[in-house]
VMD Tcl script that draws the C-alpha trace (Angstrom):
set ca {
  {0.00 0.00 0.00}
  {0.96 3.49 -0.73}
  {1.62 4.26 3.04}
  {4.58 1.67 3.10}
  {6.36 4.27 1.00}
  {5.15 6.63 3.28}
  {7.01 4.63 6.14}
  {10.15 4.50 4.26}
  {10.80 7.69 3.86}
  {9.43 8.63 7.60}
  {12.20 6.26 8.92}
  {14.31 8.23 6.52}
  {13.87 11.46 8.01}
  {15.22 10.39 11.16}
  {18.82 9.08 9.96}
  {18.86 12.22 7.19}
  {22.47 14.17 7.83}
  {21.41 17.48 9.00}
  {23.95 20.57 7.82}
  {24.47 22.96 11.21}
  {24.16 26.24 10.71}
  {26.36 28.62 12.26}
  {24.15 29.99 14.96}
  {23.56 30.05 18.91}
  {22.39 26.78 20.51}
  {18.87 25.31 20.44}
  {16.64 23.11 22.28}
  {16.16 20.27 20.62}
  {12.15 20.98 20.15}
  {13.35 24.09 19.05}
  {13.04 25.04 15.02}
  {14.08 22.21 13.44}
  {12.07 19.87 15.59}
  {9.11 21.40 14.92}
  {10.00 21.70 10.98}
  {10.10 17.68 10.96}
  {6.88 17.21 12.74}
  {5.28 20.42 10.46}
  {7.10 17.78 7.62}
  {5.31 14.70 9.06}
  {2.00 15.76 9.67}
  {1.87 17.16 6.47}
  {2.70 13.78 4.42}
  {1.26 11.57 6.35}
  {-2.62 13.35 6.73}
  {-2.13 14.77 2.72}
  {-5.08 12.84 1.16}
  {-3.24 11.79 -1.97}
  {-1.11 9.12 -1.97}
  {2.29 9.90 -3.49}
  {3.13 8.07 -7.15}
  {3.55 4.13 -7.00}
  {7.63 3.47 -6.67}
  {8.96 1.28 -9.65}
  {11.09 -2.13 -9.00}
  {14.50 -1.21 -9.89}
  {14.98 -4.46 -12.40}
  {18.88 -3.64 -13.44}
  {19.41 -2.42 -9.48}
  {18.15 -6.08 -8.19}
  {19.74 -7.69 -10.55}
  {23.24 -7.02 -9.65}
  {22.44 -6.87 -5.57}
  {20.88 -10.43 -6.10}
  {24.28 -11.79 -7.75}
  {26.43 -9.96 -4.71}
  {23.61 -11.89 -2.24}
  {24.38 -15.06 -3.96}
  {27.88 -14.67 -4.07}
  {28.05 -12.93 -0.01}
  {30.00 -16.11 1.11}
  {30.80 -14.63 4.43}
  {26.95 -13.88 5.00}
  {26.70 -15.43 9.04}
  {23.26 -17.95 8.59}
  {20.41 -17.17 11.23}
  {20.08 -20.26 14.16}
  {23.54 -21.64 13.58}
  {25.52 -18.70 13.70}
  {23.87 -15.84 15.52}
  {20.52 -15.88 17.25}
  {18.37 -12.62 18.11}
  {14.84 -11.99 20.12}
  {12.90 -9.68 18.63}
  {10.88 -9.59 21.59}
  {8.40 -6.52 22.14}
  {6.98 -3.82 19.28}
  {9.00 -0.30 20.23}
  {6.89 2.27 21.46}
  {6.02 6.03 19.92}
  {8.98 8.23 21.15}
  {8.41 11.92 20.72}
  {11.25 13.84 17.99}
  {14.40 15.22 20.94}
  {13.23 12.65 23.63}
  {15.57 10.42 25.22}
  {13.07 8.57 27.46}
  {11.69 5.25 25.55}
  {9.25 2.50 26.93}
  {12.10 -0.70 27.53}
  {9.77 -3.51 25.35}
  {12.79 -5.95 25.49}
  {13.74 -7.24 28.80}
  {16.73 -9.08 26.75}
  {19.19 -7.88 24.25}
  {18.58 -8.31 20.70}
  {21.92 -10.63 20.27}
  {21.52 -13.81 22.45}
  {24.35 -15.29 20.66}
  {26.83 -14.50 17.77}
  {29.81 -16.57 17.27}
  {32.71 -14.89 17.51}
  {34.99 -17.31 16.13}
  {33.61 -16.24 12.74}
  {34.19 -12.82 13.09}
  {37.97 -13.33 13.98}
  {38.54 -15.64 11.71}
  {36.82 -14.55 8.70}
  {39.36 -12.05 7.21}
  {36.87 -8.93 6.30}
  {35.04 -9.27 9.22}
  {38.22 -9.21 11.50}
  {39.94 -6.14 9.52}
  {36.46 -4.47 9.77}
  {36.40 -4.65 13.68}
  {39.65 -3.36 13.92}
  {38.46 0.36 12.35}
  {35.34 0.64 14.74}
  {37.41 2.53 17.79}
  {39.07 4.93 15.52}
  {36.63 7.70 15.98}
  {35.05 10.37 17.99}
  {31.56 10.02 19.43}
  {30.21 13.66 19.18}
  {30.04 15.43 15.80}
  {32.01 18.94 16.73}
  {34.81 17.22 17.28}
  {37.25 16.98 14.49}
  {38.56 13.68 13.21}
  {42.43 12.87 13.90}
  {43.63 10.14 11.31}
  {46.57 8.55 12.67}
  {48.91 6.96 10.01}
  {48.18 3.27 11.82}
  {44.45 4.42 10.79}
  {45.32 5.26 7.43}
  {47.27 1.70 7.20}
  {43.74 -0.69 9.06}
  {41.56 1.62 6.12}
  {43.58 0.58 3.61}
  {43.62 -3.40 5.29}
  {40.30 -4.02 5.34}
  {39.40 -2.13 1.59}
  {42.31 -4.92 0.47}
  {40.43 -7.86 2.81}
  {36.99 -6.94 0.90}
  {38.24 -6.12 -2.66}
  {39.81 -9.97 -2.45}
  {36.27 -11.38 -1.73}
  {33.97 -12.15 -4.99}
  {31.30 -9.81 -3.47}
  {33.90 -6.49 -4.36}
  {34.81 -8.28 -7.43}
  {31.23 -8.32 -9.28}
  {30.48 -4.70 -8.02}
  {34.04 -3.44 -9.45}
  {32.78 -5.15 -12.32}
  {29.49 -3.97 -12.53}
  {30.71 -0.37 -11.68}
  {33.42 -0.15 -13.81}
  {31.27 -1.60 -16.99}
  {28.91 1.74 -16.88}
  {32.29 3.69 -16.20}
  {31.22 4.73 -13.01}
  {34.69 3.97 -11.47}
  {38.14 2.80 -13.30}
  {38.64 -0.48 -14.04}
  {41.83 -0.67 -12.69}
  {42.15 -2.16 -9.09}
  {44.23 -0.07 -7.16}
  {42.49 3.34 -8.76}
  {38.77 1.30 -7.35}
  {40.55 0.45 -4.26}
  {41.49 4.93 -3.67}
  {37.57 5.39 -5.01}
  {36.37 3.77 -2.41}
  {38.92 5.07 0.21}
  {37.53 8.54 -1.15}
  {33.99 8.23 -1.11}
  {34.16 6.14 2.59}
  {36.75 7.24 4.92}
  {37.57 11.07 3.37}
  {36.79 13.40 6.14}
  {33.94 16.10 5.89}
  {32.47 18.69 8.03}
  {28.41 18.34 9.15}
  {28.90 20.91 11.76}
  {29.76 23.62 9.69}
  {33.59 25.29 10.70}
  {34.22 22.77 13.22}
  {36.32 20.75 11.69}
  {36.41 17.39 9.65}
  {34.44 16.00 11.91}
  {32.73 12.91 10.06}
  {32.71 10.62 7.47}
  {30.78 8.04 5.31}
  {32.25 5.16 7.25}
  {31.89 6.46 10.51}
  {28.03 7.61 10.62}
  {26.81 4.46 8.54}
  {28.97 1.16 10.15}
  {30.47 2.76 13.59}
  {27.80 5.70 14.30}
  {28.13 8.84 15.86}
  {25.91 11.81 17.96}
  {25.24 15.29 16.98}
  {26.70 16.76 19.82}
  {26.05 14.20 22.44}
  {22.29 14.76 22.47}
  {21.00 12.96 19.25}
  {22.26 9.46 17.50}
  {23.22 9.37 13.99}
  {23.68 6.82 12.04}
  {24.73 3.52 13.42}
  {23.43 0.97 10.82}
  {25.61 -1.82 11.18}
  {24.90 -4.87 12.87}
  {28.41 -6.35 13.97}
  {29.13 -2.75 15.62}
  {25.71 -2.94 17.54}
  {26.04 -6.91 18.71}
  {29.37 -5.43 20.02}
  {28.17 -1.98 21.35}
  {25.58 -4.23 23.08}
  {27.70 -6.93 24.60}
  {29.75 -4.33 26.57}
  {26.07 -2.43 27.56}
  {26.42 0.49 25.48}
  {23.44 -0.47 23.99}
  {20.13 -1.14 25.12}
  {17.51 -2.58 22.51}
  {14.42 -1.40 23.06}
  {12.03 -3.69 20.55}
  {11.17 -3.88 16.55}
  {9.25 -1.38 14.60}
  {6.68 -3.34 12.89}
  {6.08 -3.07 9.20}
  {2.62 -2.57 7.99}
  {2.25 -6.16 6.53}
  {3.24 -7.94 9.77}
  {3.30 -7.76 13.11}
  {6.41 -9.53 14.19}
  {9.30 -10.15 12.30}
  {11.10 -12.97 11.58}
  {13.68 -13.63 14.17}
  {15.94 -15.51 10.77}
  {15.21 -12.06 8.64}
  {18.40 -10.61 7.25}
  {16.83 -6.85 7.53}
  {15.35 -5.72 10.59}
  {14.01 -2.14 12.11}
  {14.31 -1.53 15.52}
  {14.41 1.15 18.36}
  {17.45 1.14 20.95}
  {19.21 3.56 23.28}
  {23.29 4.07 23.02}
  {25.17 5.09 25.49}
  {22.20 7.34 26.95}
  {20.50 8.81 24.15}
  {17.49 7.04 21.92}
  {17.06 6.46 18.52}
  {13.82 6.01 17.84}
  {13.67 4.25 14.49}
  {16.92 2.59 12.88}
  {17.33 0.04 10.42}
  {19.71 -2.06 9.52}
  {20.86 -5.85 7.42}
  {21.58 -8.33 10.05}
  {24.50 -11.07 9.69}
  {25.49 -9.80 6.11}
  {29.12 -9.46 5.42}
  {30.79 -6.11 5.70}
  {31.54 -6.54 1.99}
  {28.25 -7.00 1.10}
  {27.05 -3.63 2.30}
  {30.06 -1.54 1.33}
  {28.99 -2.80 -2.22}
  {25.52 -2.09 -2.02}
  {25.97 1.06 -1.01}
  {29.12 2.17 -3.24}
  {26.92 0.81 -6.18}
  {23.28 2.92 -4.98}
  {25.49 5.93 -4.49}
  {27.37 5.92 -7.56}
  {24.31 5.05 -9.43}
  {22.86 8.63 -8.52}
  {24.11 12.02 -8.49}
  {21.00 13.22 -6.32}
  {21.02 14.55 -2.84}
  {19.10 11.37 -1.54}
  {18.63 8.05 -3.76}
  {15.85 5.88 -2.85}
  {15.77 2.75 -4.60}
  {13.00 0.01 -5.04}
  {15.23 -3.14 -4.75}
  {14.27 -7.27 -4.58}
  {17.09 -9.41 -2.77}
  {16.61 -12.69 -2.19}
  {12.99 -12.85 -0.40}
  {13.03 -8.98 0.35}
  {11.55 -6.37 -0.32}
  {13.89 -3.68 0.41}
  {14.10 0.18 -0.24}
  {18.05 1.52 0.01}
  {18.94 5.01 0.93}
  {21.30 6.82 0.42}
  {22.15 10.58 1.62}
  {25.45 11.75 -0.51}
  {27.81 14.68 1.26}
  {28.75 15.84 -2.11}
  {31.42 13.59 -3.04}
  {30.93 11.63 -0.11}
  {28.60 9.28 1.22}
  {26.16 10.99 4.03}
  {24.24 7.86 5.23}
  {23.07 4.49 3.86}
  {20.75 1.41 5.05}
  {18.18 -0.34 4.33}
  {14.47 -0.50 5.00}
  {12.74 -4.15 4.62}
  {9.50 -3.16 3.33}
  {8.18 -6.60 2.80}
  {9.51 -10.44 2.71}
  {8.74 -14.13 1.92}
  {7.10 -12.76 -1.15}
  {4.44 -11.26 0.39}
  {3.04 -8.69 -2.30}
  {3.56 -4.24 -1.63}
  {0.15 -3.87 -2.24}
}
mol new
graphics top color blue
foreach p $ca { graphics top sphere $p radius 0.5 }
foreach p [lrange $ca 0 end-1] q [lrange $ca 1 end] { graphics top cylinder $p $q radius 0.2 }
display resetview
């Protein structure tokens, strides 16, 4: 139904990076609070339904080969285990205070033997303490940084999930076919610093917001849409789950889904809607994501997309040359039909 779409882009306008303006601290139900509710109400009480989204054939296509080929993909029940547990409640736009409808965390058991031992996954762990928390704050790249960046881009680009995207990418000439030029495109459009606050620094990047997350100032959470960095966040109690955000078609979902959208605190602070794949390989996403983004020169890309048995409309915010923000929002699965 048309009001999925709606959805979509609602959980959207949560995650969306947000440029600062140069001007005197607000409260956060200040301007731009009330802007985004003015924004919701709006499109969700407009009494026309916006035009039907079209299935990106070519799009699915290629993500359906990189699912297929995602050999480092961790299976549900033999290699990780969550508890979806309760539906999140409603929390109001600046609030930090959310209803706990999971007693339990979301990860009752991962195993980590797989994620040392698996070569992307392992160089991919090693990057997720390299940053600062707060937005503000500029981003110091250490030359040992520079050196576990450029590790894990080599651990990916050997797996056959980088090797069909370079492939696909570089047959529309949307990056150079040779490997080591790919391999700097990617360091570019990932870990290149950028401002979002304006003249405070470089203070973020693409990596950072998407797969390690990070807060506008210590009062809001952005981005954070990896699951390996939120098993872990959780596991040392920097994370509290708080329960799933049902989709329209379905109550509950599927504790073995690949794609799930949930509600959690970190470190304090709520976010009230994320979204996020669940036991994919870090691989996978870095090539779903390079591919949406190059795929589009506009501001925000969202694309209809069926992998596997889902559903799925991908994101992406670009930062110019850089990603912004990418993930994933499972709007249906196990074939059951949009409308």
């Amino acid at each position: 139904m048309w009001y999925r779409n709606k959805l979509a882009v609602f959980v959207s306008a949560w995650d969306r990076p947000k440029p600062r303006l140069e001007r005197k601290e607000v409260h956060p139900l200040s301007l731009q609070t009330k802007s985004v509710f003015l924004y919701l109400a709006v499109f969700f009480f407009s009494p026309c339904p916006p035009p039907r989204m079209v299935m990106n054939e070519d799009l699915s296509k290629i993500l359906n080969e990189l699912w297929k080929a995602d050999e480092n993909r961790l299976l549900p029940g033999k290699d990780y285990q969550i508890s979806v547990q309760g539906k999140a409640s409603y929390v109001p736009a600046g609030s930090n205070n959310a209803r706990d409808n999971a007693r339990r965390p979301l990860f009752s058991y991962v195993n980590e033997e797989r994620l040392r031992t698996i070569k992307s996954f392992a160089a991919f762990i090693v990057l997720l303490d390299n940053y600062e928390m707060s937005t503000g704050i500029a981003e110091v790249v250490t030359p040992e940084e520079r050196a576990e960046n450029s590790c894990f881009l080599d651990a990916i680009l050997e797996t056959k999930v980088m090797q069909l995207a370079h492939q696909y990418l570089a047959g529309k000439n949307l990056t150079s076919a040779d490997p080591q030029e790919f391999k700097q495109h990617l360091y570019d459009i990932w870990f290149q610093l950028y401002s979002r606050g304006g003249n405070r620094g470089r203070d973020s990047s693409g990596f950072e917001h998407v797969f390690v997350g990070e807060t506008k100032r210590g009062r809001e959470i952005m981005g954070l849409h990896n699951w390996v960095q939120f098993y872990l966040q959780e596991k040392h109690d920097h994370i509290d789950y708080k329960g799933f955000v049902a989709r329209k078609d379905k109550t509950r979902p599927d504790e073995d889904d690949h794609v799930l959208t949930l509600q959690f605190s970190w470190k304090e602070m709520v976010k009230p809607v994320g979204s996020s794949f669940i036991g994919v390989s870090p691989e996978f996403e870095f090539a779903v994501y390079t591919i949406c983004f190059l795929l589009s020169q506009a501001k925000v890309s969202r694309e209809l997309v069926m992998v596997d048995e889902y559903h799925l409309q991908i994101i992406v915010y670009r930062h110019g040359k850089y990603i912004g923000s990418s993930y994933p929002i499972l709007l249906s699965s196990n074939n059951t039909p949009l409308d």
